[in-house]
N, C-alpha and C positions, 0 to 999 in steps of 0.2 A: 339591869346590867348595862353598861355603856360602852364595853366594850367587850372584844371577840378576838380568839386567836387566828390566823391566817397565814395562807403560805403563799407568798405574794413575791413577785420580779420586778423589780423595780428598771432594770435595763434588758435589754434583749440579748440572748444567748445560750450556752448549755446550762443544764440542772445547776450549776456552782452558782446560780444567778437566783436559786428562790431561796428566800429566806423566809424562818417561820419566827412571827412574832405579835407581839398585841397590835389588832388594830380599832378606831372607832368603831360602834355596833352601827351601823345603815338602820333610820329609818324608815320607814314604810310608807307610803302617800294614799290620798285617798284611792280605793282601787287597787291597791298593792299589797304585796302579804312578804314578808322574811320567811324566807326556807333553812335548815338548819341545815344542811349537807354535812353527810358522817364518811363521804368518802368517794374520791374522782378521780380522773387519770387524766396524764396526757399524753402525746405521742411524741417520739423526737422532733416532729416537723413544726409542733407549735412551739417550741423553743427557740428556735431560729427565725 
């Protein structure tokens, strides 16, 4: 698979600013491993 869904900001501000869409899958380097996260939070503060 080469690509992944994601909920990603592209500019800084409130929640109206993530959008959830297809993005490239991140490969991995040597020494490094892909985590699959099924689920994260954030607080108001990191939105601003």
């Amino acid at each position: 698979m080469s690509t992944m869904h994601a909920v990603r900001a592209h500019t800084r501000g409130g929640p109206e600013q993530l959008v959830y869409e297809e993005a490239p899958r991140p490969e991995p380097g040597p020494g490094e491993v892909l985590v699959a996260v099924k689920a994260a939070s954030m607080t108001p503060h990191e939105l601003t």
